[in-house]
Structure formats: structure tokens, C-alpha cells
C-alpha positions as CSV (number, residue, x, y, z in Angstrom):
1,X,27.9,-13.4,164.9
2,X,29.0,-16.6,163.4
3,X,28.3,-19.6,164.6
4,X,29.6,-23.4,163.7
5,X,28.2,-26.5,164.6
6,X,30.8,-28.9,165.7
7,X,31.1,-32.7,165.3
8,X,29.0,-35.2,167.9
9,X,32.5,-36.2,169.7
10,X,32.2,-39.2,172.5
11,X,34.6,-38.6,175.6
12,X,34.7,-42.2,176.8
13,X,36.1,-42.3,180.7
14,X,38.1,-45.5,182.2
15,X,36.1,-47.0,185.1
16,X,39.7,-48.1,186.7
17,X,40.4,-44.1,186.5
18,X,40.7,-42.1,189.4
19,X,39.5,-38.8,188.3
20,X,42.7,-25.8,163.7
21,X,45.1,-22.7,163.5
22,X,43.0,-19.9,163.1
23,X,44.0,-16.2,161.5
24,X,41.3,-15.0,163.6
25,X,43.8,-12.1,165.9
26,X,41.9,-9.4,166.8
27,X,44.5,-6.9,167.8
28,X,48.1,-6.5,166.9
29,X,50.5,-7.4,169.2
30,X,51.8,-3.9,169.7
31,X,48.1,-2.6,171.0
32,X,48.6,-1.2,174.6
33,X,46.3,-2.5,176.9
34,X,44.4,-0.3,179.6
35,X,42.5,-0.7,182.6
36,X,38.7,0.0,182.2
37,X,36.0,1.8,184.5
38,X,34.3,-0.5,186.2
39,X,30.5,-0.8,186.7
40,X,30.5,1.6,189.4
41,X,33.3,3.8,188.2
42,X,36.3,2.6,189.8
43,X,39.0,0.9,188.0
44,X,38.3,-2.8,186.8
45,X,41.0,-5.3,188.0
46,X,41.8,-9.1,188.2
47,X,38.8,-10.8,190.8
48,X,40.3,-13.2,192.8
49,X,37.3,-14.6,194.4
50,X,34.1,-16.5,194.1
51,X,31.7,-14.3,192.2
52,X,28.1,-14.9,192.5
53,X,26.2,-16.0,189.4
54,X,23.6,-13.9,188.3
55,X,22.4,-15.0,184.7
56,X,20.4,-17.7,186.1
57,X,16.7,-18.1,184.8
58,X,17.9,-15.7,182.1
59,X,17.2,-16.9,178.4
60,X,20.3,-18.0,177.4
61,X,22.4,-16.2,175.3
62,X,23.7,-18.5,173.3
63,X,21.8,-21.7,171.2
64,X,22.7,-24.7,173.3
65,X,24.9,-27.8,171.4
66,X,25.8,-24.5,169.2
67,X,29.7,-23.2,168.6
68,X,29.6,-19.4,168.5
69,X,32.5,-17.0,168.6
70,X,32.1,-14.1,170.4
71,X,34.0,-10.6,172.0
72,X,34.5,-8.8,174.8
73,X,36.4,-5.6,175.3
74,X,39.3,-6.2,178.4
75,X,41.8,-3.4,179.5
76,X,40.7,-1.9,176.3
77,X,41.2,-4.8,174.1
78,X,38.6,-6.7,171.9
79,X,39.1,-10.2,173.1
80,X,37.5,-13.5,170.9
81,X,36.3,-16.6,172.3
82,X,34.1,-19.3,171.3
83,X,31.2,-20.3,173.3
84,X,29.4,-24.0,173.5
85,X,26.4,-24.1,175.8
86,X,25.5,-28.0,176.3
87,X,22.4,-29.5,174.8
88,X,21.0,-30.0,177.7
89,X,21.4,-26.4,179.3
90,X,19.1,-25.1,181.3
91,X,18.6,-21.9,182.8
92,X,17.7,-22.8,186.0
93,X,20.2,-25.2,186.7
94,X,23.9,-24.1,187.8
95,X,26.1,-25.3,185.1
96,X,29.9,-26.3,186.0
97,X,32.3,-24.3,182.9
98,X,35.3,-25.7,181.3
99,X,37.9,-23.3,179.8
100,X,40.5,-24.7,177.4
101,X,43.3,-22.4,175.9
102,X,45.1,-23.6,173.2
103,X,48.7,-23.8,172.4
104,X,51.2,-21.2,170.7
105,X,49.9,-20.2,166.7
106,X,46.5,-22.0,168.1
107,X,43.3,-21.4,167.6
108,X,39.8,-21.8,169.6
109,X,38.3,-23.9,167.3
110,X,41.6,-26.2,167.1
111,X,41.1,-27.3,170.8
112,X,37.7,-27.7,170.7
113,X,38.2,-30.0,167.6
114,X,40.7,-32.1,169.5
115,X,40.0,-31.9,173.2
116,X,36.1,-32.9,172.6
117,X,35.2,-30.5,175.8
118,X,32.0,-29.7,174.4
119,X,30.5,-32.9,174.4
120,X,30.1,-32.3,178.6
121,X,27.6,-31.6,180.3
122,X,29.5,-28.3,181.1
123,X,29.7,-24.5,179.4
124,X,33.2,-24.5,177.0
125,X,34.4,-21.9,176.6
126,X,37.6,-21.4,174.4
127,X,39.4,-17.8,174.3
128,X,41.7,-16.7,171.6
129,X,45.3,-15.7,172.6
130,X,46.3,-12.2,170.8
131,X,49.3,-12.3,168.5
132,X,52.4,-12.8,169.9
133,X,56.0,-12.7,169.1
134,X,56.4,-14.2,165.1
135,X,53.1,-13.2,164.3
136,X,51.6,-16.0,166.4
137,X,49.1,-16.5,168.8
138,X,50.2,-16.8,172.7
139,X,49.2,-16.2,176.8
140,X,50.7,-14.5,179.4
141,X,53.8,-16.1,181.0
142,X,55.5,-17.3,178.0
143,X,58.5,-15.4,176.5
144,X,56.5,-14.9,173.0
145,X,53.4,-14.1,174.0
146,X,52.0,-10.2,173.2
147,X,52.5,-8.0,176.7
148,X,48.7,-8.2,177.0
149,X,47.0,-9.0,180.6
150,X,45.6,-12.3,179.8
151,X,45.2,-13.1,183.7
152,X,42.4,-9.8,183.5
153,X,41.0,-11.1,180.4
154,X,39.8,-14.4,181.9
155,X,38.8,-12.7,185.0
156,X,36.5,-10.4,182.9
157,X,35.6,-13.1,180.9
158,X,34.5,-15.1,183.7
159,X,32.4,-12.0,185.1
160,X,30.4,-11.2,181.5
161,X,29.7,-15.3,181.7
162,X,28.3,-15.0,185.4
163,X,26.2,-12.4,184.5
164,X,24.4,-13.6,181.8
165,X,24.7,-18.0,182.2
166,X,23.9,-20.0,185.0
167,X,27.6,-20.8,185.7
168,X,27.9,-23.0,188.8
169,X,30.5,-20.5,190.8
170,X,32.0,-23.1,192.5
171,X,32.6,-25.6,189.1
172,X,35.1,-22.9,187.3
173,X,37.9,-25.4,185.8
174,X,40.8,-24.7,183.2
175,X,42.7,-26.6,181.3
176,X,45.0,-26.3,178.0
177,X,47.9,-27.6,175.6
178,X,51.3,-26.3,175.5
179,X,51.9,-22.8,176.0
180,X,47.6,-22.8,177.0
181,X,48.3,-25.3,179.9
182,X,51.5,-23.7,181.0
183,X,48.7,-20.7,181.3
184,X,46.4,-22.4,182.9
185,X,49.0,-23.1,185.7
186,X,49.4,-19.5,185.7
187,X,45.7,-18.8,186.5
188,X,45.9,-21.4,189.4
189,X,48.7,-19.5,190.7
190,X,46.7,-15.9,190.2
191,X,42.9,-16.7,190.4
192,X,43.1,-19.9,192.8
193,X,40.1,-18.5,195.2
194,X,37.8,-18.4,191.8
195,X,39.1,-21.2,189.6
196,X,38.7,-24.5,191.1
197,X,40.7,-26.9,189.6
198,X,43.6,-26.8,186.9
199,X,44.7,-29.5,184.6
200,X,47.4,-29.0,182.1
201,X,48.3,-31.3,179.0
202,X,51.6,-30.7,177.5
203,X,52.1,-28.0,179.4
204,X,55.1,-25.3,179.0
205,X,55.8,-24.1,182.5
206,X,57.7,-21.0,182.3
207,X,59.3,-20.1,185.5
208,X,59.2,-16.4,185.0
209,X,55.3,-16.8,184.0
210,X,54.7,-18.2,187.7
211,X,57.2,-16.1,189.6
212,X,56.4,-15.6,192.8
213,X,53.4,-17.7,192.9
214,X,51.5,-17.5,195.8
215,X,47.9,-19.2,195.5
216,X,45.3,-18.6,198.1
217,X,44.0,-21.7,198.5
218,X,44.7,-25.5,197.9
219,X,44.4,-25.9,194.1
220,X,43.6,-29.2,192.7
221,X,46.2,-29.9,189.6
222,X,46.1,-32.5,187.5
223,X,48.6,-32.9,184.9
224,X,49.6,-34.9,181.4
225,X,52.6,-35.3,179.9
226,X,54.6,-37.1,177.2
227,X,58.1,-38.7,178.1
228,X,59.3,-38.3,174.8
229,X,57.6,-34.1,173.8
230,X,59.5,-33.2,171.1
231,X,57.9,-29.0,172.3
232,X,58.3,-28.9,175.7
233,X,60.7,-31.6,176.8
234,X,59.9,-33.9,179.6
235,X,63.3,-33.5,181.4
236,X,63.0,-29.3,181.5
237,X,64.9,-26.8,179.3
238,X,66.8,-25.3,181.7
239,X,68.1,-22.5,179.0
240,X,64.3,-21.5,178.4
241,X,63.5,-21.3,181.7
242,X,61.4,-24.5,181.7
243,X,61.5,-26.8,184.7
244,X,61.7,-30.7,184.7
245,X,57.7,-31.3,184.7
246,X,57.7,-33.7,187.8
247,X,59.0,-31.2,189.6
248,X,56.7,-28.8,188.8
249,X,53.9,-30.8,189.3
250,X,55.4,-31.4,192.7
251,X,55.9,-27.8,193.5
252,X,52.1,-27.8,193.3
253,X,51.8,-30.8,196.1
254,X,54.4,-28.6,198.2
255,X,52.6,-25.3,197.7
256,X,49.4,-27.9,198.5
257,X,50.8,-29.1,201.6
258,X,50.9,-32.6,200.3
259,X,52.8,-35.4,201.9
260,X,56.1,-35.2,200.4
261,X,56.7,-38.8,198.6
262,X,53.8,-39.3,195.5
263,X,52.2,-43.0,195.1
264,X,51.5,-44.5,191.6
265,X,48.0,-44.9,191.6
266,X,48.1,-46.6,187.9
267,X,50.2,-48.5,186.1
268,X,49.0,-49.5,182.9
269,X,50.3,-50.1,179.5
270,X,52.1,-46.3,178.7
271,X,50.5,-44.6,181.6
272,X,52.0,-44.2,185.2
273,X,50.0,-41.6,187.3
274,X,51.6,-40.5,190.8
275,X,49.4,-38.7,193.4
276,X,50.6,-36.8,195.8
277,X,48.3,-37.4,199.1
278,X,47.4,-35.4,202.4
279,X,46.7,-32.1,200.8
280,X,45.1,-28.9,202.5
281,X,41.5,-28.5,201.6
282,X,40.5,-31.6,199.9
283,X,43.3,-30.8,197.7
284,X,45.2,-33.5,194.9
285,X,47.6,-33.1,193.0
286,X,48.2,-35.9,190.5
287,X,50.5,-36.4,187.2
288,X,50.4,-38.4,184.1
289,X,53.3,-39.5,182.7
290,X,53.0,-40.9,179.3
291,X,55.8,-43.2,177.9
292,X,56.4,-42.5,174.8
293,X,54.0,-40.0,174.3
294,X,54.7,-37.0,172.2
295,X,53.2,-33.1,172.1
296,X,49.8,-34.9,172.1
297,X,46.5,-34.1,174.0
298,X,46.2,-38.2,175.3
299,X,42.9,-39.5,173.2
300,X,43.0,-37.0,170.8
301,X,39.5,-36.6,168.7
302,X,42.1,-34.9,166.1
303,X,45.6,-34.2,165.2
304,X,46.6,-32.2,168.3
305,X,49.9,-31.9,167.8
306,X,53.4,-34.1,166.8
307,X,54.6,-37.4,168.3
308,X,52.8,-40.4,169.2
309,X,49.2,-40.4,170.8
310,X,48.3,-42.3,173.5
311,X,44.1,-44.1,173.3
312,X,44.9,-45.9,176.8
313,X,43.1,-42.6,178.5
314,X,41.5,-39.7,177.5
315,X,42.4,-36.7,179.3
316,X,39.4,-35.4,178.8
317,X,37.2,-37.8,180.2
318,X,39.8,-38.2,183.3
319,X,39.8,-34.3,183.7
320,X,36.3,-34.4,183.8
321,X,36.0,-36.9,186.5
322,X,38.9,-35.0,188.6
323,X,36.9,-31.5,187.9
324,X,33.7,-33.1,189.4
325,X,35.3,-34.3,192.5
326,X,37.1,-31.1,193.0
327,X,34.5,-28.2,193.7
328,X,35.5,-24.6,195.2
329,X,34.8,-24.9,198.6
């Protein structure tokens, strides 16, 4: 097992706030996957709902304020992801988890590098997509990405972490760039009664990756994105099936039950946030818009991507603040 200490990164949050490409694949992208036996024999599937922790007052498995990559074998694939306990981890303490999936020909330990996730006081985890169409990287719901069941994989993933970390069941957020935060709106459509909150950045939405979705519950979605993406354009790209991102974010507030009308909640310098208020459940759904901002993870801790970079906010540190207030209930 290899493991990586990363750089000391400082997420700093706005009080007036509301809220590396890696070769690493570990299966070609024609490997069939298959369901596995589950623990009592019967055939393993996607858990959509809270699961109850039980690795608590277990020695942990993994050096806290440590990067290490691991595996796990889902539908009969060997699946990577690297794991960051925080310093301050303790068994006996239920520990919210933050998982960040990067973008197409991405790599774990490129988000982590950028994003600064693991500097909170929350498990990171960052999974590796398989390889894809071009020989790249990819998740579930985009055109290019490999056929595999990504959806089962982070339900697995989620079920090996729960068993062996005391992961606070109802702090299970996701976020991630480009073709990772179009996926993690496709786990809030698919796993919304075990992942609490979702929060995209530069996300590419494909339509036919969130066909027919039907969430369980109210989830909380907060979203970022640059007016002037040179990836996945602001304004939609209609020929590849990507929708306008305003009015994706507000098919969220619809399927929400949100009032209809969104109020700007900040207006300063490049950054205009809407929220859409009145949601089921304790529910928000609020979106960044950043003018000017390009395929860029807002506060960037490094290069994350082309186009300008916006230091007026971190999305980190204002995903952070929107995870904490949005618990599974």
C-alpha cells in the first residue's frame, strides 16, 4: 500500500457566506462488470438508504493526516481510491465524509491537490474513474465514460467505509469537477436517501446520465459555475445533450419543491449566488454563478483546470459550510 503525504492546504471560509492526471486505471475499459454475492449470499446491489455505521471504536485503518490509495473489488471490478482520515480522527467520534470525483483523464490525487478537501475535519475520500472512451478516465452518465456501474461502486464504497470508520451516516456529502460533478448529480438523483447533500463545480450535466431521475428525498444542491467555461459551456450544448446550467440547477429546486422564483443572496465582485427558497425537508438549492470564470474549481489550491480563477470564494470552504447545515434527516 502506498501512501503520500499531501501539502498543509488552508480552506479559508467568507463570514458574509451563506453556506494531477494519473495513469493509475485499474481495469480496461472493455472489463465486464458483474454483480457480487452479498454477505449473506444474495446478490449485492446499489443501497439506497441510511446504513448504520459500524467501524466505530475500531482502530482505524488508515494513519490519520495520511493520503493512502486503496481497492475494493465492485461488480467484479478492482476499484482505486485514495483515503485521508483527518488529524484529528477519532474512533469514537462520528466523522462527517466528503467524496470528491474528479473530472474526465483525472486523477484522485489531482482533486485532492486542488480542491484542499483534506484539510477538513471530515474523511476524503477520492475514487478513481476506470478508463473510458480515448483511453481516459470517466463516471457513469457521460457519453465517454467505460459502461461500468459507478452508481454500485460508491454504494459499496460507502459500505466497506461504514464498516470499518466511524462515518457519521447522516454527514455523507459529494462533490466533483466536470464530468465528476455532473456525477455527483447523478448520485443525488440515485442514492438521495444515503448521500446528503451534493455540490457540483463545473459540472457536465448530461441529460441521458440523469434520465428519469427520481430522488427520494429533498436533496440539498449546491452548485458552481463559470460564465465564460471554455468545457462545459454556461449556456448548455444542446448537441451533447448538456442543459443550460441554471436550469438544471433549477430542475433541482423543482424536483425540491422549492418556490419557483430564486433570490440573489450575494452579490459581490464576480460572484452572484441565487437560492431557491421553501424547499421540502429543510432542503436548498443554491447556485454560483461566476462571471468570467472559466473550467476552474473557485479558490483553487492548484491549477484545476483552464480559464480564469476566481479567489473571491472558495468553494470548498462554502461547500463545507452548506454540508454542515444540511444533515440526512
Amino acid at each position: 500500500m502506498r501512501t503520500f503525504t499531501p501539502k498543509l492546504l488552508r480552506v479559508a471560509a467568507s463570514a458574509a457566506l451563506v453556506v494531477g492526471l494519473t495513469a493509475a486505471a485499474v481495469t480496461p475499459a472493455s472489463a465486464e462488470p458483474v454483480r457480487q454475492a452479498g454477505p449473506r449470499g444474495h446478490e449485492a446491489g446499489v443501497v439506497d438508504h441510511p446504513v448504520p455505521t459500524r467501524g466505530c471504536r475500531r482502530a482505524p485503518t488508515a494513519e490519520p493526516g495520511v493520503s493512502e490509495q486503496r481497492t475494493i473489488v465492485s461488480g467484479g471490478v478492482t476499484r482505486s481510491y485514495v483515503l485521508h482520515l483527518p488529524e484529528g480522527y477519532r474512533p469514537g467520534r462520528k466523522t462527517p465524509l466528503v467524496m470528491a470525483f474528479h473530472g474526465r483523464k483525472g486523477s484522485s490525487e489531482q482533486i485532492e491537490g486542488f480542491t484542499g478537501i483534506s484539510a477538513l475535519d471530515a474523511i476524503a475520500v477520492y475514487p478513481l474513474g476506470l478508463i473510458g472512451e480515448g483511453g481516459h478516465t470517466a463516471w457513469q452518465g457521460a457519453p465517454y465514460a467505460s459502461g461500468a456501474d459507478d452508481v454500485l461502486f460508491v454504494s459499496d464504497l460507502l459500505n466497506e467505509l461504514q464498516g470499518t470508520l466511524c462515518v457519521d451516516p447522516a454527514r455523507i456529502y459529494v462533490t466533483g469537477k466536470s464530468n465528476g460533478g455532473g456525477f455527483a448529480g447523478v448520485l443525488a438523483c440515485r442514492l438521495s436517501r444515503r448521500i446528503a447533500a451534493a455540490a457540483p463545480v463545473s459540472g457536465a450535466f448530461y441529460q441521458a446520465g440523469e434520465q428519469n431521475c427520481a430522488p427520494r428525498r429533498a436533496v440539498p444542491i449546491l452548485d458552481f459555475h463559470g460564465t465564460a467555461d471554455s468545457i462545459v459551456d454556461y449556456l448548455g450544448e444542446p448537441e451533447d445533450g448538456l442543459p443550460p446550467v441554471f436550469d438544471w440547477t433549477a430542475a433541482w429546486a423543482e424536483r425540491d419543491g422549492c418556490d419557483g422564483a430564486p433570490q440573489t443572496i450575494l452579490a459581490e465582485d464576480d460572484i452572484t449566488a441565487f437560492q431557491w427558497t421553501g424547499c421540502r425537508a429543510h432542503s436548498a438549492v443554491i447556485h454560483y454563478r461566476i462571471e468570467g470564470g472559466g473550467h476552474t474549481w473557485p479558490g483553487e489550491l492548484a491549477d484545476s483546470g483552464p480559464g480564469h480563477v476566481t479567489q473571491t470564494i472558495s468553494a470548498t470552504a462554502v461547500m463545507w459550510d452548506f454540508f454542515r447545515a444540511h444533515p440526512l434527516h
